[in-house]
C-alpha positions in Angstrom: 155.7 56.5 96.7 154.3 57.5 93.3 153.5 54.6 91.0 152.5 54.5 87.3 148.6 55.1 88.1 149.2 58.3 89.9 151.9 59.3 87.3 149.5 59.2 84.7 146.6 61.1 86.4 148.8 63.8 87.5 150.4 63.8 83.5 146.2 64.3 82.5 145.7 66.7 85.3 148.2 68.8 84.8 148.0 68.3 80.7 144.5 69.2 80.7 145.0 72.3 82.6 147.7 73.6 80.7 145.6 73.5 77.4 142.4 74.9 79.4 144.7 78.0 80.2 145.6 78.1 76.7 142.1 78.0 75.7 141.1 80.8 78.3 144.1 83.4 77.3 143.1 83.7 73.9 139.5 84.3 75.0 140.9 87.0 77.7 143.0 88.8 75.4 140.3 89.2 72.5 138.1 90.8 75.0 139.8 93.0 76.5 141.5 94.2 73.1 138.4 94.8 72.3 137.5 96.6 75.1 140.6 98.6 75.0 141.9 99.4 71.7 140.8 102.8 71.6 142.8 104.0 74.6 145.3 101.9 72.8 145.0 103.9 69.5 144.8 107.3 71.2 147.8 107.6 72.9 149.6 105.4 70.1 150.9 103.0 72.5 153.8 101.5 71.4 152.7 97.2 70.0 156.0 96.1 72.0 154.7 97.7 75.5 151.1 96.6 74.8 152.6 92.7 74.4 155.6 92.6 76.9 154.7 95.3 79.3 151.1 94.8 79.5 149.7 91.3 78.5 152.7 89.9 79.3 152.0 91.1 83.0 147.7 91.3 82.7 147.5 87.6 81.6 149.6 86.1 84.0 147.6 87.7 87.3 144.3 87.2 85.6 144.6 83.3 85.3 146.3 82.8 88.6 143.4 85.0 90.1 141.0 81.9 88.4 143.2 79.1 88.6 141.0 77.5 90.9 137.9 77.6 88.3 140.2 76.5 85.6 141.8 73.7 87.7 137.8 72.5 88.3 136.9 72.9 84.8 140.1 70.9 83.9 139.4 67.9 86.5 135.7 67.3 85.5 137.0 67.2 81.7 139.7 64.8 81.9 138.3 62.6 84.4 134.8 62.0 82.5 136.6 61.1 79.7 138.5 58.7 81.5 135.0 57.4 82.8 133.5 57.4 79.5 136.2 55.1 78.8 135.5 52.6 81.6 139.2 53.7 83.3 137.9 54.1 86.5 135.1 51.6 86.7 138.3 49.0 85.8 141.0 51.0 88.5 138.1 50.2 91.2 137.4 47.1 90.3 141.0 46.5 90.4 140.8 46.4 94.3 142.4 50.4 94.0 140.2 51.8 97.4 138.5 55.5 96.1 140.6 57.3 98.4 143.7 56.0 96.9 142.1 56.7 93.6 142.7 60.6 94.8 145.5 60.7 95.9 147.5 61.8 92.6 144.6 64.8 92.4 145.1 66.0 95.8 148.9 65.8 95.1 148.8 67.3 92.2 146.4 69.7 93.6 149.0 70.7 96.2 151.6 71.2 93.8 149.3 73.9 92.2 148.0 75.6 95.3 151.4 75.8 96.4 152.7 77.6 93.0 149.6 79.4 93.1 150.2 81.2 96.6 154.1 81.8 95.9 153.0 83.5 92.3 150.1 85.8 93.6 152.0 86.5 96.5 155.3 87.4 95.6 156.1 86.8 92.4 152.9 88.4 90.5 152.7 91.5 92.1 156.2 92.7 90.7 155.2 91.9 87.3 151.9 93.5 88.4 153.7 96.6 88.7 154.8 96.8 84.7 151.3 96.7 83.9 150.2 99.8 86.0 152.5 101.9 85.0 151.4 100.9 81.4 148.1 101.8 82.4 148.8 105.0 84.4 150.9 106.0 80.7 148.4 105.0 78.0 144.6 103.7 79.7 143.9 105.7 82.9 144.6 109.4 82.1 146.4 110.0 85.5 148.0 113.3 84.3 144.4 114.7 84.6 143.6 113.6 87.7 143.3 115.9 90.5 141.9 115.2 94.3 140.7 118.0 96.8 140.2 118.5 100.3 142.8 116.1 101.8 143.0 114.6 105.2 144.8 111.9 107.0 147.1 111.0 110.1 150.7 110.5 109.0 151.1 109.1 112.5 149.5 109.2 115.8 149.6 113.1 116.9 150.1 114.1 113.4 147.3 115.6 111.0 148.1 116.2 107.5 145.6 118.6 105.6 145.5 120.1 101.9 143.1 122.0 100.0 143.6 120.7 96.3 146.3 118.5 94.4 146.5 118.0 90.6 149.0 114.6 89.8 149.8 116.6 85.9 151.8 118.6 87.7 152.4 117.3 91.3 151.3 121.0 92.7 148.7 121.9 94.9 147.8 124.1 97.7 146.4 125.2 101.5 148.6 122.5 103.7 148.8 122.4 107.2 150.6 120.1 109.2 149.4 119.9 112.8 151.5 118.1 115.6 149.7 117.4 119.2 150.7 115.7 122.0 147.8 114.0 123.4 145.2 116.7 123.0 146.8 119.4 123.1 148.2 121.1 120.3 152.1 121.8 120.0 152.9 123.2 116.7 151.1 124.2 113.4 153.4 124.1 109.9 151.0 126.2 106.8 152.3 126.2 103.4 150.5 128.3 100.9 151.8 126.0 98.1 153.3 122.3 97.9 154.8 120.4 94.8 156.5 117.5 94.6 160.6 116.8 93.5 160.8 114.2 91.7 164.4 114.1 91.6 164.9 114.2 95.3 161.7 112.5 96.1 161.1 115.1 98.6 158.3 118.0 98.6 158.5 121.5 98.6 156.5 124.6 100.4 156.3 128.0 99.2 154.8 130.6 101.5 154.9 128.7 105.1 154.3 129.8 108.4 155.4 127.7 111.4 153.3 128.2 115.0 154.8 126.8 118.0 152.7 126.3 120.7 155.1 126.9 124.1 154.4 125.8 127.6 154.5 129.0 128.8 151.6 130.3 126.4 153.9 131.9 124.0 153.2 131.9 120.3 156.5 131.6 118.0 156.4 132.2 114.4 158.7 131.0 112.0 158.4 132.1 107.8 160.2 131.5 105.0 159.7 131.4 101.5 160.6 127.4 100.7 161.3 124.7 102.7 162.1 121.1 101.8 160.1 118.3 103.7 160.4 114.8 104.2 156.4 114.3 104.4 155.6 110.2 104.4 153.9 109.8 101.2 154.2 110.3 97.7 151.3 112.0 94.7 150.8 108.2 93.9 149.2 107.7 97.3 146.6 110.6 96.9 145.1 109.0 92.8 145.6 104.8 94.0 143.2 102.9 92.9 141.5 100.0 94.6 142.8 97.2 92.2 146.1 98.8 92.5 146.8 96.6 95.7 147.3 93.5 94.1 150.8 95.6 92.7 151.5 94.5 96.4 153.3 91.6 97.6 152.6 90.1 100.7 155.5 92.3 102.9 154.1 95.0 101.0 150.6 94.6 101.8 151.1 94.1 105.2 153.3 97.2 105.5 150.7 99.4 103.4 147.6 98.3 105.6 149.8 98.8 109.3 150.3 102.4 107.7 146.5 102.6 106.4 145.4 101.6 110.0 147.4 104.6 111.1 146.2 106.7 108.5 142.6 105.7 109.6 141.7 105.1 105.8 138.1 104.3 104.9 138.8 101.3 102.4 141.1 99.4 105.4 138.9 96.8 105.1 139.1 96.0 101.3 143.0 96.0 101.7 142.8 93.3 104.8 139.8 90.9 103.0 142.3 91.0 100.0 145.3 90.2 102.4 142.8 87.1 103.3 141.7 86.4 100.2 145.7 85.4 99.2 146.1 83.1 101.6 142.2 81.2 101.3 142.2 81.1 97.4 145.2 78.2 97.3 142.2 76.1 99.4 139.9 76.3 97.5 142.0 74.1 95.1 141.8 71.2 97.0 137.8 71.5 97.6 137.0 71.9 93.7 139.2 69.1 92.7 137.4 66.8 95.1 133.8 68.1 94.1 135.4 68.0 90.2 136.9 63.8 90.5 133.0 63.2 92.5 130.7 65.2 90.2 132.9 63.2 87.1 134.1 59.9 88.3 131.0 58.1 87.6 129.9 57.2 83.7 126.8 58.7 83.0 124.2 58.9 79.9 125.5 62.6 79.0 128.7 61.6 78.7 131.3 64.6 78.7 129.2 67.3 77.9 127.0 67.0 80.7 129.6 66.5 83.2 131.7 69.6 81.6 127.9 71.9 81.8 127.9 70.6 85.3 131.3 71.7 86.2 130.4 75.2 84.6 127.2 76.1 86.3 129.6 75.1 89.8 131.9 77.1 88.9 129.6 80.3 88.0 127.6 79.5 91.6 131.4 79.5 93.5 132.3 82.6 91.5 128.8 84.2 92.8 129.6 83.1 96.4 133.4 84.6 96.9 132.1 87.9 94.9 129.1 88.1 97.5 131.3 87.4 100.5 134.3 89.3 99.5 131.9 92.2 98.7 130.5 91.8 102.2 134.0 91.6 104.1 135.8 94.4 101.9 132.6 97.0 102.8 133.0 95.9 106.5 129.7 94.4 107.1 131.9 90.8 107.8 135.0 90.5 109.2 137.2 90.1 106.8 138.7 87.2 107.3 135.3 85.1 108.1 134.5 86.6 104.4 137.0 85.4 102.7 136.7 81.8 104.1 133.0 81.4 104.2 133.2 80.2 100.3 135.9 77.2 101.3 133.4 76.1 104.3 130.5 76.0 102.5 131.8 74.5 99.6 134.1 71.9 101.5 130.5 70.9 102.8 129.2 70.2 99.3 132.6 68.5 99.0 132.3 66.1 101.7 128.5 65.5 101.0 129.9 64.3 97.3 132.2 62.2 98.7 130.3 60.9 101.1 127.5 59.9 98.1 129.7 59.0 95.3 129.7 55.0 94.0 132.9 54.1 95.5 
C-alpha cells in the first residue's frame, strides 16, 4: 500500500518530468523550425497543418523516443535537491531500509514504461502517420521521386520486375511478372507500361503479352491492350523511407517485415532491430532511474549542478551505446535482438554496481 512518503516522491517524479518535457519541446521545436522553415516557406505550407498536423504529431514521437533520458535527467534533478535538503539523510535515518526508499521510483517508473510501450506502439504510430503525409506534401519532394530497375518476390514462386517508376505520376515501364513452380517456369505476364488507379487502388498494363508455359512444351500467347491487376503493393512501397517504419504499429510491423522476409528485402534487418528496440526501450526506464536515485541520493560538495552534469554526460554515453548497437543490429553484423538489448545489460551492470556501492 502507498503511503504519504511514496506519494510524495512519485508527485516530484512525475512533476519534475513533466516540466523537463516542457523544457525539451521548446528546445526541439526551435531547432527544427530552424532547420525547416525554408521547405516550409516554399511550398507555403499552411501555419494550421505545420501546428496540428505536423508538431502536433513530430513532438509527441520525438519525446517518447527519449523519454528514458528525460526520465534520468528528471530523477537525478529532483532527488539531489531533495539531498541537498537533508530529505533523504533524515528518511534513512528514520529506520526507512534504501530499498524501500525506491520503491515509489520503481513504481512510478513502471507506470511510465508501461505508458511509454502502449504510446510508441500503438498509439504513436497513427499520429505518426499525419506527420508523413505532411512531409511527403510540403518537406520531402515525393512528386519528383522516381526509382529504376525494380526487383522483388511478391511471394514464393513469384518475381516481380520493372524497368523505371516515377511517383509524380504513378507510371512507369518494362514489367514482367514471372510465376514458377519450383524451378521451373510456368507463365510469364510483360507489360510495356504500368500506372497506378488511384481510385480503384488497382494498376493498370498497356501493351502486355501473357506466355504460358504448358506441360506438353507448348507456348500460348495471350495480348491485349489493358489489363487491370491486383499486384500486392502500392507506389508508396517503391519511395519508403527508413524512418517511415515507425508510421507502423506493432501489428503493422510485424505484418510488413513477414512480407519483407518474403520479399527478401535488404534493410529486413533495420525493420526487425526496430521491432526490438519497442519492446527493450520501456527497460531501460527502470535501469536509469536506479543509476539516477544512486548517482543523486547522496549530498555532495557540488550540490545540484554536479549531480545534474553527471546525469548528462550518462545520458550522452547511453545515447552513444544504443546508437552503436542499434547501428550494428540494423546493418546485420548482430542479431538484432542481442543489439537492441546489449545497452540494458551493460547498463543494468553499472546499475547494480551503484547499488551495490551507494551509502545505504
Amino acid at each position: 500500500m502507498l503511503k504519504k512518503f511514496d506519494w510524495y516522491i512519485i508527485r516530484k517524479f512525475i512533476t519534475t518530468f513533466a516540466v523537463t518535457l516542457s523544457l525539451f519541446i521548446i528546445i526541439i521545436i526551435v531547432f527544427d523550425i530552424s532547420e525547416k522553415l525554408d521547405d516550409f516557406l516554399k511550398k507555403d505550407a499552411p501555419v494550421s497543418e505545420i501546428i496540428f498536423k505536423y508538431y502536433l504529431n513530430y513532438v509527441p514521437f520525438f519525446l517518447n523516443l527519449f523519454s528514458p533520458v528525460f526520465i534520468f535527467i528528471a530523477v537525478i534533478f529532483f532527488t539531489s535537491k531533495l539531498a541537498s535538503r537533508s530529505e533523504i539523510v533524515a528518511t534513512l535515518a528514520a529506520g526507512v531500509s534504501y530499498n524501500r526508499f525506491l520503491r515509489p521510483y520503481l513504481f512510478t517508473a513502471l507506470l511510465l514504461a508501461v505508458l511509454s510501450f502502449f504510446l510508441n506502439g500503438y498509439i504513436i504510430p497513427h499520429s505518426d502517420k499525419i506527420r508523413l503525409q505532411f512531409e511527403n506534401k510540403y518537406i520531402r519532394n515525393t512528386n519528383d521521386d522516381y526509382t529504376n530497375n525494380v526487383h522483388t518476390q511478391l511471394k514464393p514462386g513469384i518475381l516481380f520486375y520493372m524497368e523505371y517508376f516515377g511517383h509524380g505520376d504513378s507510371m512507369g515501364g518494362g514489367v514482367s511478372l514471372e510465376q514458377y513452380e519450383g524451378k521451373k517456369l510456368k507463365s510469364k505476364l510483360y507489360g510495356k507500361r504500368i500506372s497506378w488507379n488511384r481510385k480503384a487502388n488497382k494498376w493498370r498494363l498497356e501493351d502486355y503479352v501473357i506466355r504460358d508455359y504448358k506441360d506438353s512444351g507448348e507456348n500460348v500467347l495471350t495480348r491485349g491492350k489493358f489489363l487491370d491487376t491486383m499486384i500486392p503493393f502500392v507506389p508508396a512501397d517503391f519511395f519508403r523511407h527508413s524512418d517511415d517504419v515507425q508510421s507502423f504499429d506493432i501489428n503493422e510491423l510485424n505484418d510488413f517485415i513477414e512480407k519483407e522476409k518474403i520479399k527478401g528485402t535488404e534493410n529486413l534487418d533495420f525493420y526487425i532491430t526496430e521491432k526490438y528496440r519497442r519492446y527493450a526501450s520501456p527497460f531501460s526506464t527502470f535501469i536509469l532511474t536506479v543509476i539516477g536515485v544512486c548517482v543523486s541520493s547522496k549530498k555532495s560538495r557540488g550540490g545540484v549542478g554536479l549531480n545534474l552534469g553527471i546525469g548528462i554526460f550518462l545520458s550522452f554515453i547511453y545515447l552513444f551505446v544504443i546508437q552503436f548497437f542499434n547501428t550494428y543490429g540494423a546493418t546485420g553484423l548482430l542479431p538484432p535482438m542481442i543489439a537492441v538489448w546489449i545497452p540494458n545489460f551493460i547498463f543494468a551492470g553499472v546499475a547494480y554496481y551503484l547499488y551495490r556501492k551507494v551509502q545505504k
